[in-house]
C-alpha positions in Angstrom: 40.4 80.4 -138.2 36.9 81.8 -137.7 35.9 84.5 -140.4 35.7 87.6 -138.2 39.4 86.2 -137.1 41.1 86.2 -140.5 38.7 89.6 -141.2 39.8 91.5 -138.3 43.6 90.6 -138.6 43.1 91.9 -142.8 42.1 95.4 -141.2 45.2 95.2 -138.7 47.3 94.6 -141.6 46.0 97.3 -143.2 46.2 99.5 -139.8 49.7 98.5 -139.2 50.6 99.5 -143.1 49.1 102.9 -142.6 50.8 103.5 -139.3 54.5 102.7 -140.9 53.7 105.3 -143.5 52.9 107.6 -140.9 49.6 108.2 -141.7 47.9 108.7 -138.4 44.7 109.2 -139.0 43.7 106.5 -141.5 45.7 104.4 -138.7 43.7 105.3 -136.1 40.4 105.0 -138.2 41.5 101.2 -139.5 42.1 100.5 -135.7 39.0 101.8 -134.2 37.0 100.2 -137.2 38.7 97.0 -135.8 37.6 97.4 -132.6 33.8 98.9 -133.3 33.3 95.8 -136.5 35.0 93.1 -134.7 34.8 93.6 -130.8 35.1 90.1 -129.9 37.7 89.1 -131.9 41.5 88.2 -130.4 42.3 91.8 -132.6 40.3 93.9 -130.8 42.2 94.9 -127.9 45.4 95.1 -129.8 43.3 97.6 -132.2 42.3 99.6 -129.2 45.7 99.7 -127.9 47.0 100.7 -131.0 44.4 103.3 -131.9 45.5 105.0 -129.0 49.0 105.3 -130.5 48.1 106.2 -133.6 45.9 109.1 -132.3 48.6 110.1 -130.2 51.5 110.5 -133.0 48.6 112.4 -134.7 48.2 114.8 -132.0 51.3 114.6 -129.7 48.6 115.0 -126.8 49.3 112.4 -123.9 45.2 112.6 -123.1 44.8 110.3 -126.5 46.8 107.5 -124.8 44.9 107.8 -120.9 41.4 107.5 -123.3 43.0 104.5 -124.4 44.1 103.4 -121.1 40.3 104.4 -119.9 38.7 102.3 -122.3 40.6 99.1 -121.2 39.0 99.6 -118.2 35.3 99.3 -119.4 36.9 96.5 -122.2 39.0 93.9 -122.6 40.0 93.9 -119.2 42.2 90.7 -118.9 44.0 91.5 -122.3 47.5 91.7 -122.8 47.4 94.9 -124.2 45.2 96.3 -121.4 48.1 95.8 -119.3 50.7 97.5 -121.5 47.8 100.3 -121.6 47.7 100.2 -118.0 50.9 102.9 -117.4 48.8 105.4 -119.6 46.3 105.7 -117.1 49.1 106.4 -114.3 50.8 109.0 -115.8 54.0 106.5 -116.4 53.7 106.8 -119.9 55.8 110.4 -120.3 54.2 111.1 -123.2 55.5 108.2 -125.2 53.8 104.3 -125.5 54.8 101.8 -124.6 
């Protein structure tokens, strides 16, 4: 495994951790810092997707998870988790990810 590889799934590790304990904003932050560090690593989408979640249990505001589904439209197009992202945009969401 390349070193951003193993690097950027240490920081999801550390994402996911934060998000079990509830703690939103560090989950977001270790997410996004994912995503902004590693962009082209396998990790990245699933940090964007997930960033989106986290911000959203932080704010309980839907618009967190269609800036999500937004930015899978400028990145990481052909991702997995641009797909799952996809009902955000649409509105299918009702208020709660997928």
């Amino acid at each position: 495994m390349p070193a951003a590889e193993f690097l950027a799934q240490l920081h999801i590790g550390l994402a996911h951790a934060a998000f079990s304990r509830k703690q939103w904003d560090e989950a977001e932050r270790r997410y996004r810092q994912v995503v902004e560090q590693f962009p082209t690593t396998e990790a990245a989408p699933q940090a964007l997707y997930w960033s989106g979640v986290a911000k959203y249990k932080a704010s309980g505001n839907p618009a967190a998870l269609a800036e999500t589904a937004q930015r899978f439209k400028q990145s990481y197009t052909e991702s997995a988790w641009a797909k799952k992202a996809s009902v955000w945009a649409t509105g299918q969401a009702a208020g709660r990810p997928a």
